[in-house]
C-alpha positions in Angstrom: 0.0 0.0 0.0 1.4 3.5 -0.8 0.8 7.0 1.2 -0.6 9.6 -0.6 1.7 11.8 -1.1 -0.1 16.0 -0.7 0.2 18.5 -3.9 0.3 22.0 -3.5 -2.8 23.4 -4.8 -3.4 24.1 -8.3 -1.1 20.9 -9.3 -2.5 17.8 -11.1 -0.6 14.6 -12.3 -1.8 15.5 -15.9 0.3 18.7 -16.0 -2.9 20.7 -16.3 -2.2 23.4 -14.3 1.0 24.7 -16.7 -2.8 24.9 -19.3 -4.1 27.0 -17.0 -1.5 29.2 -16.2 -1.1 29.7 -19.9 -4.6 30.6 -20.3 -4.5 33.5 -17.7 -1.0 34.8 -19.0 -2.1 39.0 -19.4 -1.8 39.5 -23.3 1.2 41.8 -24.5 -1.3 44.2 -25.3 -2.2 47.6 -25.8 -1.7 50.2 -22.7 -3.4 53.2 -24.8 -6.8 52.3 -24.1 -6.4 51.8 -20.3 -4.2 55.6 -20.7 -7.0 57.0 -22.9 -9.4 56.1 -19.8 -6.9 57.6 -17.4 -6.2 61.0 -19.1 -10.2 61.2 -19.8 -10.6 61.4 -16.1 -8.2 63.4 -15.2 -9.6 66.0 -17.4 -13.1 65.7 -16.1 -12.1 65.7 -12.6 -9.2 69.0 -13.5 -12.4 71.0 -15.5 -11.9 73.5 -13.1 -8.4 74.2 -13.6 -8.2 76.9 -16.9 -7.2 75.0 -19.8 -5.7 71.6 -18.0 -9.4 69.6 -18.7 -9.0 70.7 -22.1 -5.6 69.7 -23.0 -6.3 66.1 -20.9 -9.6 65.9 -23.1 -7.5 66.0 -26.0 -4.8 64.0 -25.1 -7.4 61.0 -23.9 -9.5 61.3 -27.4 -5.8 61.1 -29.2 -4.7 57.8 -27.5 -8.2 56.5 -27.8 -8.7 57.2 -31.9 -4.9 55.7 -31.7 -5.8 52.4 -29.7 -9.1 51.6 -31.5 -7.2 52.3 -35.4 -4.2 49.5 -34.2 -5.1 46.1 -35.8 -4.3 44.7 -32.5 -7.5 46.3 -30.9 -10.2 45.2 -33.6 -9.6 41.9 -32.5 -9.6 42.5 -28.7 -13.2 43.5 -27.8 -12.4 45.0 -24.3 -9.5 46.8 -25.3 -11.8 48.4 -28.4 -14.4 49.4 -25.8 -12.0 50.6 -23.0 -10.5 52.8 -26.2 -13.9 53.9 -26.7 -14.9 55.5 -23.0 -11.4 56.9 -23.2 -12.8 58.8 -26.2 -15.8 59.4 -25.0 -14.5 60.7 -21.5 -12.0 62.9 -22.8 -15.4 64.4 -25.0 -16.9 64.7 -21.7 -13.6 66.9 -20.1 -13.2 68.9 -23.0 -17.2 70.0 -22.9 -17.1 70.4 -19.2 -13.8 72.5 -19.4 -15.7 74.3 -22.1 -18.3 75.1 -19.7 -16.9 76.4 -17.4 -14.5 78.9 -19.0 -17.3 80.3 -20.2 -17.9 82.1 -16.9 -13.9 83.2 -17.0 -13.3 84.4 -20.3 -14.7 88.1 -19.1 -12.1 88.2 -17.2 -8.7 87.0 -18.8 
């Protein structure tokens, strides 16, 4: 009779778990979308500040046109749409910034 011997977790005699690991290995992808999402928040959260939301609202639109026309986004569905709100935030900063320079421009 033989002891059973214990395996750390995760590990199976058919080598399965090297299949798995493999299967959640993060992609080489892409960081534009994830930057297009950062910079478009940025520049709704910095409206206030004269000019900043703008140039972040531009900046986030620019990475996000620049992730979705890469070949390597059409096929990756989340990085496509993550490239998309990054667009559509830095939309969102540029018109709030709009707003509210309106208010300031009597006075520069």
């Amino acid at each position: 009779m033989t002891a059973a011997t214990p395996r750390p977790s995760g590990v199976t005699s058919d080598k399965s778990s090297s299949a798995r690991a493999r299967r959640r290995a993060p992609r080489g992808g892409s960081r534009l979308p994830s930057v297009s999402i950062a910079l478009g928040a940025l520049s709704i959260a910095s409206f206030w500040v004269v000019g900043l939301g703008f140039v972040l609202g531009v900046s986030a639109m620019a990475c996000g046109a620049l992730a979705t026309s890469r070949s390597g986004a059409a096929g990756d569905e989340p990085a496509s749409l993550r490239a998309l709100l990054g667009v559509v935030a830095g939309v969102a900063g540029i018109t709030v910034s709009a707003i509210a320079l309106f208010p300031v421009l009597e006075y520069l």
